[in-house]
ZALUM-743974 format. One line per field, with one value per atom (N, C-alpha, C, O): x, y, z; residue number from 0; atom name. Coordinates in Angstrom, 3 decimals. Example, Ala and Ser with C-alpha at 12.3 -4.5 7.8 and 13.67 -1.06 7.14 Angstrom:
BEGIN
x	(13.190:12.300:13.200:14.236:12.850:13.670:12.900:13.409)
y	(-5.690:-4.500:-3.300:-3.319:-2.250:-1.060:0.030:1.138)
z	(7.800:7.800:7.800:8.465:7.080:7.140:7.870:8.039)
k	(0:0:0:0:1:1:1:1)
a	(N:CA:C:O:N:CA:C:O)
***
This chain:
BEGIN
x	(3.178:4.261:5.347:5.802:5.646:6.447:8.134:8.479:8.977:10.450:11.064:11.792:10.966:12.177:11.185:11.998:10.450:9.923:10.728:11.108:10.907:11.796:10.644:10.221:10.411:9.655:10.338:11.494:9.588:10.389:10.581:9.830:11.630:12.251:10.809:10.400:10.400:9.670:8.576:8.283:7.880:6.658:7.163:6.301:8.294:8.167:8.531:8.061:9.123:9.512:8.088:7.821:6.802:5.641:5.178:4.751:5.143:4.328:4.723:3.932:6.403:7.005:6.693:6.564:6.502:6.055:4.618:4.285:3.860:1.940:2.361:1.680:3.268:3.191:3.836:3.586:4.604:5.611:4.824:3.809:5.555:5.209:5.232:4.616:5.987:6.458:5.514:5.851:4.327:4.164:4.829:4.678:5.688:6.438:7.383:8.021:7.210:8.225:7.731:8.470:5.734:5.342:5.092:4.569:5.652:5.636:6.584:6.522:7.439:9.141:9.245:10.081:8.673:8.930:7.798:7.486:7.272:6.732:7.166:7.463:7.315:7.669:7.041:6.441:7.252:6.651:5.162:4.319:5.108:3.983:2.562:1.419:3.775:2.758:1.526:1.128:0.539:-0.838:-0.833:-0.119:-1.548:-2.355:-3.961:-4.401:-4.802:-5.688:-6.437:-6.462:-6.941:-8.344:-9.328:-10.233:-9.210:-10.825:-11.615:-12.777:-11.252:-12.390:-13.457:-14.581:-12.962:-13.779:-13.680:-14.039:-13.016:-13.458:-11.932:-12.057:-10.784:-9.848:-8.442:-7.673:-8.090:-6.567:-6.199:-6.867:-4.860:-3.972:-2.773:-1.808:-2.825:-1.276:-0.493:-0.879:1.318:2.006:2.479:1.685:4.064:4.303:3.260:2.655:3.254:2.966:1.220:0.696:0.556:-0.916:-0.905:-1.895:0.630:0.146:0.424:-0.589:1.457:1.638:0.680:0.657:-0.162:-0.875:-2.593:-3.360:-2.628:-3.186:-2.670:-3.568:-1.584:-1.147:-1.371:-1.769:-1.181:-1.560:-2.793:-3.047:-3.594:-4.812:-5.740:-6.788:-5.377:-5.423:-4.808:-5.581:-4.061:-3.226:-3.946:-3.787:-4.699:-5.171:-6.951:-7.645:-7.189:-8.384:-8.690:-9.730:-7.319:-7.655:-6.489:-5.385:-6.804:-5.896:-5.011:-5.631:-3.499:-2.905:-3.072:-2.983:-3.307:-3.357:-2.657:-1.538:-2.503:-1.443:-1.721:-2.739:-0.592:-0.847:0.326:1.420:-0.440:0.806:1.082:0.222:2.138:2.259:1.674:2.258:1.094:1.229:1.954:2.471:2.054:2.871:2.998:2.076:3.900:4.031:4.939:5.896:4.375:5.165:5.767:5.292:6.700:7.152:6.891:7.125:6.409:6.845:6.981:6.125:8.207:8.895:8.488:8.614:7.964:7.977:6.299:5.897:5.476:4.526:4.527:5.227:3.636:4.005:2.724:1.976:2.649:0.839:1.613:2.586:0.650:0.982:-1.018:-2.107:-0.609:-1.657:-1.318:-0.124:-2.297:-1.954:-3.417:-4.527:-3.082:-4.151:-4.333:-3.301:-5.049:-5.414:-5.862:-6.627:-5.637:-6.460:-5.762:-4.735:-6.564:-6.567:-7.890:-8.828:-8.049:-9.692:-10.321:-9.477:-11.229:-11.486:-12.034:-13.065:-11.349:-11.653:-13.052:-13.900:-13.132:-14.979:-15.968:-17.122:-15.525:-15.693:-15.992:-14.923:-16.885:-16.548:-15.970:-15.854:-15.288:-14.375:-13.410:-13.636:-12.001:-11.126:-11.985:-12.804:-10.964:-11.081:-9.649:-8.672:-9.663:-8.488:-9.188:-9.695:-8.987:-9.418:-8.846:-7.685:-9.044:-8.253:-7.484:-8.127:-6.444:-6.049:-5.389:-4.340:-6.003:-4.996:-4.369:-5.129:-2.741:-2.679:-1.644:-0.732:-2.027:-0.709:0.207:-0.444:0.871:1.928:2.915:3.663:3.015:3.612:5.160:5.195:5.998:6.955:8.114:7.707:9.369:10.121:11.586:12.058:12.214:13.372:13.445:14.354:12.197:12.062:12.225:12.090:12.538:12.986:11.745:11.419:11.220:10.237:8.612:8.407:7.567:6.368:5.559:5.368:5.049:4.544:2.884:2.221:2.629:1.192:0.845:1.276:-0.082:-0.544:-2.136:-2.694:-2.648:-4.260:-4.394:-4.007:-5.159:-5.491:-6.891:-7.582:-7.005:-8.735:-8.985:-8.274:-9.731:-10.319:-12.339:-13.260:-12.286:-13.983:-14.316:-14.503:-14.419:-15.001:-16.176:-16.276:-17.508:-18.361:-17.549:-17.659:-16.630:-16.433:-15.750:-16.221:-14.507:-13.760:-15.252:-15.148:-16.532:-17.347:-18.537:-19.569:-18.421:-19.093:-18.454:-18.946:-17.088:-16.120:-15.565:-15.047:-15.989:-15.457:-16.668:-16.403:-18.448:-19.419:-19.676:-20.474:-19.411:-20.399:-21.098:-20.574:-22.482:-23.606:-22.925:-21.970:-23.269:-22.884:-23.041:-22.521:-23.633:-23.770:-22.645:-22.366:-22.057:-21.173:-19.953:-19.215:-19.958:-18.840:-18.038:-18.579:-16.865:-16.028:-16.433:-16.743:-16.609:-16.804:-15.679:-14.585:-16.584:-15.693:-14.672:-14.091)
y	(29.868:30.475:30.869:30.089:31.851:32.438:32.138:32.437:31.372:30.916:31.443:30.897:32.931:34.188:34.042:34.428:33.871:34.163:33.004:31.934:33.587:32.742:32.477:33.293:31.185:31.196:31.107:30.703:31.608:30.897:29.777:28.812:29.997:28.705:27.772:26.666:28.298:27.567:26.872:25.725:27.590:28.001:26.348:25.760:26.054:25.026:23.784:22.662:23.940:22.867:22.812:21.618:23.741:23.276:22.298:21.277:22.311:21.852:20.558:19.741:20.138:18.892:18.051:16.846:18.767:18.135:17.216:16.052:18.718:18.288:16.755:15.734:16.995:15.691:14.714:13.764:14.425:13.498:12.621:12.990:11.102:10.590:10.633:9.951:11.484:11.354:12.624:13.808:12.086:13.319:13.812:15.025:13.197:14.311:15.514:16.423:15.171:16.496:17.471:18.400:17.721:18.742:19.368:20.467:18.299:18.585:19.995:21.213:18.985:19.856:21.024:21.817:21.349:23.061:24.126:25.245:23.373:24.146:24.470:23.404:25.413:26.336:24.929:24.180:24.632:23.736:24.062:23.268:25.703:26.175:26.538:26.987:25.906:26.458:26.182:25.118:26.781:26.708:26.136:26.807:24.906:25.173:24.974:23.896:25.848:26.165:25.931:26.675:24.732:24.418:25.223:25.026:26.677:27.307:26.585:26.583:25.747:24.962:24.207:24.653:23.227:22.355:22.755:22.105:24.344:24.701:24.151:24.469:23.461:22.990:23.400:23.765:23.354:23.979:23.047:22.415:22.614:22.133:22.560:23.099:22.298:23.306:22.554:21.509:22.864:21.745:21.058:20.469:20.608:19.980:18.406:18.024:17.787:16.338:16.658:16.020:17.648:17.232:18.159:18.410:18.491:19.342:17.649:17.183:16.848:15.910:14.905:14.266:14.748:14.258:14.291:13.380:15.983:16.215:15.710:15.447:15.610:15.432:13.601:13.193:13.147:11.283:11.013:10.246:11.736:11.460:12.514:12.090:13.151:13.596:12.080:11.122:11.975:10.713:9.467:8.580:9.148:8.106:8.089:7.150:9.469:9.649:10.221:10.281:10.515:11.194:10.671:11.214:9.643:9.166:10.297:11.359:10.413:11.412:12.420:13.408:12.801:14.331:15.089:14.695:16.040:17.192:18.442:18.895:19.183:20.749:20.908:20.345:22.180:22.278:23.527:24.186:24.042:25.523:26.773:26.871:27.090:28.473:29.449:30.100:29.649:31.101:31.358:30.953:31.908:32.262:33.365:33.509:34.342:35.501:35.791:35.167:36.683:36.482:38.114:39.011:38.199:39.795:39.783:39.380:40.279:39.955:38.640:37.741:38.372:36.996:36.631:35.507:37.262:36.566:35.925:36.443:34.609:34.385:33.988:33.077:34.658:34.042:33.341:33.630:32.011:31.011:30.735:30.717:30.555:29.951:28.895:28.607:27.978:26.512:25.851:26.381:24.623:23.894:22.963:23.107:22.159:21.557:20.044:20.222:18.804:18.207:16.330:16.183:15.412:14.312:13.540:14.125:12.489:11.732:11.113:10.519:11.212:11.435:9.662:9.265:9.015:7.034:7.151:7.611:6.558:5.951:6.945:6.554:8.236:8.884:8.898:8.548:9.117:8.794:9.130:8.466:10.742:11.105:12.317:12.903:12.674:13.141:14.828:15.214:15.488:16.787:17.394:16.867:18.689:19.744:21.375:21.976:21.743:22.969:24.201:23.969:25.770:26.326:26.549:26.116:27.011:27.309:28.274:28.513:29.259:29.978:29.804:29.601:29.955:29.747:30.789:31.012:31.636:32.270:31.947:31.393:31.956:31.584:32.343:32.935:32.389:33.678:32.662:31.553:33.251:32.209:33.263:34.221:32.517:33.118:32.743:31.610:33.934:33.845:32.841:32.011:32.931:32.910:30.999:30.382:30.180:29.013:28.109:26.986:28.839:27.836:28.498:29.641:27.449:28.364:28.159:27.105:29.663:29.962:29.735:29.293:29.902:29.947:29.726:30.449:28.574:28.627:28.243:27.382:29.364:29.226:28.932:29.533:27.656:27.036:27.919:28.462:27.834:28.713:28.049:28.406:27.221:26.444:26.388:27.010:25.748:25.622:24.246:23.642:23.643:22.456:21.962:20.737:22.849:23.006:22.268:21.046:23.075:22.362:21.256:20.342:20.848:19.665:18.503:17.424:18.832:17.409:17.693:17.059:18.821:18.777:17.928:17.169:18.527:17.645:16.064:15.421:15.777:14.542:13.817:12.658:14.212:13.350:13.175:12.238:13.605:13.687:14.706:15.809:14.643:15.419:16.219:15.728:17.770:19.098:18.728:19.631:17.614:17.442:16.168:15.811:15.556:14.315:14.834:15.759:13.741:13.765:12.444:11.427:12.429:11.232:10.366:10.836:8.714:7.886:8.382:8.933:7.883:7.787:7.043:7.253)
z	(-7.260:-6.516:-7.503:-8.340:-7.383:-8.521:-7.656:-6.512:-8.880:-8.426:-7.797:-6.968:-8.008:-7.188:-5.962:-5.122:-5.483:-4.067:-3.347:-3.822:-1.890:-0.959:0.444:1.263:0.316:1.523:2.441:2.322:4.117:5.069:5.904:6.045:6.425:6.228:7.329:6.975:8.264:9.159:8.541:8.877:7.543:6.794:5.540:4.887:5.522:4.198:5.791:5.609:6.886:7.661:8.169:8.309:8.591:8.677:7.727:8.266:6.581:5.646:5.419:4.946:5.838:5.855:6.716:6.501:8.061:8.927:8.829:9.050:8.269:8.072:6.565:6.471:5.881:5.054:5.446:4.704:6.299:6.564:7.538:8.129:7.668:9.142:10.395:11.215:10.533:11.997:12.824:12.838:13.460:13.883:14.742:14.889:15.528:16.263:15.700:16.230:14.670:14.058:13.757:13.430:13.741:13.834:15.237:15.422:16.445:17.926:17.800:17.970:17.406:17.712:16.952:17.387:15.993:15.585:16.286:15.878:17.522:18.512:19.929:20.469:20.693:22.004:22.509:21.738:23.962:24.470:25.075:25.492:24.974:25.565:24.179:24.103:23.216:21.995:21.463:21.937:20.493:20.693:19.212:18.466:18.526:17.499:17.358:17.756:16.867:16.916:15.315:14.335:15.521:14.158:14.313:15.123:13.193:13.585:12.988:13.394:11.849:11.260:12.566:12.797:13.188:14.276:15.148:16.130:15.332:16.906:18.129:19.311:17.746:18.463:18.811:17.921:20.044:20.564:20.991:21.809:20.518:21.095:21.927:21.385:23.406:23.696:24.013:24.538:23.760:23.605:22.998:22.265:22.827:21.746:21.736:20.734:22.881:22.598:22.102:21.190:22.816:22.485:20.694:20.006:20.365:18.957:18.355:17.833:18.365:18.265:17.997:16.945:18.996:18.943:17.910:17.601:17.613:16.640:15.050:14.250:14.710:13.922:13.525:12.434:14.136:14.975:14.439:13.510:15.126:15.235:13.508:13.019:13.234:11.385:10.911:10.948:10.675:9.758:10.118:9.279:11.138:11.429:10.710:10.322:10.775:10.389:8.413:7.757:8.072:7.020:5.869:5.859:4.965:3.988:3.721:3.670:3.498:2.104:2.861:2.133:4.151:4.642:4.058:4.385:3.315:3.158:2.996:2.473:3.554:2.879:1.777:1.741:0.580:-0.189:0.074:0.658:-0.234:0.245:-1.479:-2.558:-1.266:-2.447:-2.337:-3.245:-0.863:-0.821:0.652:1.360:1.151:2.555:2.474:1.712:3.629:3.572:5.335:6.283:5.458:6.885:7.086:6.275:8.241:8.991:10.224:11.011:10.548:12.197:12.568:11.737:13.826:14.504:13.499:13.798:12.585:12.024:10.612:9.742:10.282:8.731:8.245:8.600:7.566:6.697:5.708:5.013:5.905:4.896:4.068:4.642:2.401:1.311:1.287:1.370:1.163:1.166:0.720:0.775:0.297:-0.243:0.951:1.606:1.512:2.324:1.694:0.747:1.915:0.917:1.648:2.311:1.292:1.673:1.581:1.039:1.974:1.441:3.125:3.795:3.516:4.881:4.988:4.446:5.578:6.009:5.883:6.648:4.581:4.980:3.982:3.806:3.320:2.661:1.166:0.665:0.159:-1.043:-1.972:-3.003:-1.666:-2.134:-1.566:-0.507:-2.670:-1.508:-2.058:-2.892:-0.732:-0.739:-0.738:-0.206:-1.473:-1.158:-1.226:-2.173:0.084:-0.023:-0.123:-0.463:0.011:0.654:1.828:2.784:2.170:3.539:3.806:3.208:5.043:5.026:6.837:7.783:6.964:8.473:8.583:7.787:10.128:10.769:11.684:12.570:11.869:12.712:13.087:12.308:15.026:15.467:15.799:16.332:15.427:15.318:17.200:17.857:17.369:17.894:17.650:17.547:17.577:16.959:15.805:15.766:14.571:13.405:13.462:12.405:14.880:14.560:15.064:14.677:15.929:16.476:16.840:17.249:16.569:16.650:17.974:18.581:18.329:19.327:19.207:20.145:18.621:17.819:16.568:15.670:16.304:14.774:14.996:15.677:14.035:13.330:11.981:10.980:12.168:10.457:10.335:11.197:8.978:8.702:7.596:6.656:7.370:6.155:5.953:6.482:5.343:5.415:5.454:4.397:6.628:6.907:6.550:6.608:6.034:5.225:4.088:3.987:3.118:1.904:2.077:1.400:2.928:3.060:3.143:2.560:3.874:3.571:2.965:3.183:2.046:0.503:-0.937:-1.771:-0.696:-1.165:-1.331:-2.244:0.152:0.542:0.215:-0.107:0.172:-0.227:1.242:1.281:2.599:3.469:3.886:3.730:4.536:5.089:5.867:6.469:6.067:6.699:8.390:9.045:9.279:10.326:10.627:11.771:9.398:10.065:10.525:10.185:11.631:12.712:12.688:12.255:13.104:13.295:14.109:15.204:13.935:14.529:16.330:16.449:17.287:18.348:18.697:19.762)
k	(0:0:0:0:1:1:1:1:2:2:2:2:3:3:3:3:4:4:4:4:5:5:5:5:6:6:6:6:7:7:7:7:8:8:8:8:9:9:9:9:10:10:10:10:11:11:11:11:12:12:12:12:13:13:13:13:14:14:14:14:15:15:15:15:16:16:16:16:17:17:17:17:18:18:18:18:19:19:19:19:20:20:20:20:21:21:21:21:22:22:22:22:23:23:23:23:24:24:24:24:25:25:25:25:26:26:26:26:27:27:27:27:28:28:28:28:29:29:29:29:30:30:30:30:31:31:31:31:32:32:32:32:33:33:33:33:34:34:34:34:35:35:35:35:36:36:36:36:37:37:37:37:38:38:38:38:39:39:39:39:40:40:40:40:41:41:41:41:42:42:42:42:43:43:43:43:44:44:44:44:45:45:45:45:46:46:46:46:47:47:47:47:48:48:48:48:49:49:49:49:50:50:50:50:51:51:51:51:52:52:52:52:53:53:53:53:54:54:54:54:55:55:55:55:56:56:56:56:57:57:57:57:58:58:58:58:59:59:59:59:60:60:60:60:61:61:61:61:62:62:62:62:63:63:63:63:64:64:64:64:65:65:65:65:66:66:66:66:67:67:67:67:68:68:68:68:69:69:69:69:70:70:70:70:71:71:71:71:72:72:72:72:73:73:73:73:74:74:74:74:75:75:75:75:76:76:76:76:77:77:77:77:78:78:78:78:79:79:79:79:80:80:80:80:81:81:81:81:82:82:82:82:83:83:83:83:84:84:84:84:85:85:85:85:86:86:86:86:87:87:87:87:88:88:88:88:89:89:89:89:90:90:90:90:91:91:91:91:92:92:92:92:93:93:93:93:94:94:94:94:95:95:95:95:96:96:96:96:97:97:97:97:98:98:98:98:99:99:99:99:100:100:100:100:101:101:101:101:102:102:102:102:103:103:103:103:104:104:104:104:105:105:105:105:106:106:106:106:107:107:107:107:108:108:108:108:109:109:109:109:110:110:110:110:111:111:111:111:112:112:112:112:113:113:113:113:114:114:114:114:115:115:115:115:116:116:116:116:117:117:117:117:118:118:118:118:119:119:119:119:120:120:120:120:121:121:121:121:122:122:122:122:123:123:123:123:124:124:124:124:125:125:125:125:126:126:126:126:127:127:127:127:128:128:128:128:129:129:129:129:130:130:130:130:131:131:131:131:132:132:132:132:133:133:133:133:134:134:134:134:135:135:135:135:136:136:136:136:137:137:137:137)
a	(N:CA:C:O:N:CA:C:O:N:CA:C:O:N:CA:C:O:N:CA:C:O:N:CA:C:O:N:CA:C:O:N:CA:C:O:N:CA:C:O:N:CA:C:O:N:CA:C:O:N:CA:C:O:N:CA:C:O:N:CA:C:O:N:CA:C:O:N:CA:C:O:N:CA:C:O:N:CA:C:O:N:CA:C:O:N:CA:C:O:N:CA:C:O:N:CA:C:O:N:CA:C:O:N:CA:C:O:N:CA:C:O:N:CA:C:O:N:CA:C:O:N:CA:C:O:N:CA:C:O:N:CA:C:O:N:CA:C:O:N:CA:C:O:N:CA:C:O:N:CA:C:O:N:CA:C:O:N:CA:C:O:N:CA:C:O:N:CA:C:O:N:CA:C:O:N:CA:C:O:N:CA:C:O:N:CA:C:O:N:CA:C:O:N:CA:C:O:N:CA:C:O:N:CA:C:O:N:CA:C:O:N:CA:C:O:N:CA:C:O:N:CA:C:O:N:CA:C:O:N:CA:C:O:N:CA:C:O:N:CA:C:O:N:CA:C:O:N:CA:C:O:N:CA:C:O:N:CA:C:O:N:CA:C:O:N:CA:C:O:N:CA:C:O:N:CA:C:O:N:CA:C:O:N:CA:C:O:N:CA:C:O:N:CA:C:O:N:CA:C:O:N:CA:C:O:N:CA:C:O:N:CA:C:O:N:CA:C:O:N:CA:C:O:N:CA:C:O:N:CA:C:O:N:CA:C:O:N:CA:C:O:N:CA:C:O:N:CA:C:O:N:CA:C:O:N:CA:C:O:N:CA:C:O:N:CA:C:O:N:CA:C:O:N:CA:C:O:N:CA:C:O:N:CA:C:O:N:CA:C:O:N:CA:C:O:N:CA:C:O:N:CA:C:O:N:CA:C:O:N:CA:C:O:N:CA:C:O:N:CA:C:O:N:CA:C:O:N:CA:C:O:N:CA:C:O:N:CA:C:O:N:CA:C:O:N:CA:C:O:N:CA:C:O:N:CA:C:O:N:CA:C:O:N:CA:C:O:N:CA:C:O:N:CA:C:O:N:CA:C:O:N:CA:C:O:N:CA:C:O:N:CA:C:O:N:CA:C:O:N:CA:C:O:N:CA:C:O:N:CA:C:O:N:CA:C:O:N:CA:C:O:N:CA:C:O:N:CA:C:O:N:CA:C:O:N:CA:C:O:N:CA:C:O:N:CA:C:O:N:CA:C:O:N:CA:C:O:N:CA:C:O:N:CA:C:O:N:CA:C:O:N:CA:C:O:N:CA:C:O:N:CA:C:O:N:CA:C:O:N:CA:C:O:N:CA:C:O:N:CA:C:O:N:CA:C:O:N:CA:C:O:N:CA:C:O:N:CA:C:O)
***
């Protein structure tokens, strides 16, 4: 990420959120009607509490979760964010960090209406040292 670039502002309070503890604080920079969407596994969350709750339930399942940011750019209410993806999956033999790329339709630039992650879940458990068919314990 080159110094003179200015990310926005939502785009670095996402990424605080995805590293921090509290998942509710990645609730709260969402519309209450808002969507996030894992194309990796196929999942929508709508809502701050059930985005919330995604966030809960990652941290419970995935040591060190984080995203880092590379770069994020804004146009009107949209922001493509580069990001590394990366953490070590409970039970796993080793960690993973992948690519990421996510959009996010924001409103009035403060709060998000929509976000799509796009990663390769293929590599997160090539990476991590599990088989292309494992799934999370229930």
């Amino acid at each position: 990420m080159n110094a003179a670039t200015t990310l926005p502002e939502i785009a670095i309070a996402w990424a605080a959120a995805w590293n921090g503890d509290n998942a509710d604080a990645l609730g709260a920079l969402f519309t209450t009607d808002g969507t996030y969407t894992d194309h990796a596994i196929g999942a929508t969350m709508t809502g701050q509490e059930q985005i919330s709750g995604w966030k809960a339930r990652t941290d419970a399942m995935i040591d060190d979760a984080a995203v880092k940011l590379v770069t994020a750019y804004r146009s009107g209410n949209r922001v493509t964010i580069e990001a590394v993806y990366a953490g070590h999956i409970k039970g796993a033999p080793t960690p993973f960090a992948v690519p990421m790329a996510t959009l996010l339709d924001t409103r009035d630039d403060l709060l998000i209406t929509a976000d799509r992650d796009y990663y390769s879940l293929a590599a997160v458990l090539a990476q991590s040292g599990l088989p292309a068919d494992w799934t999370p314990a229930s």
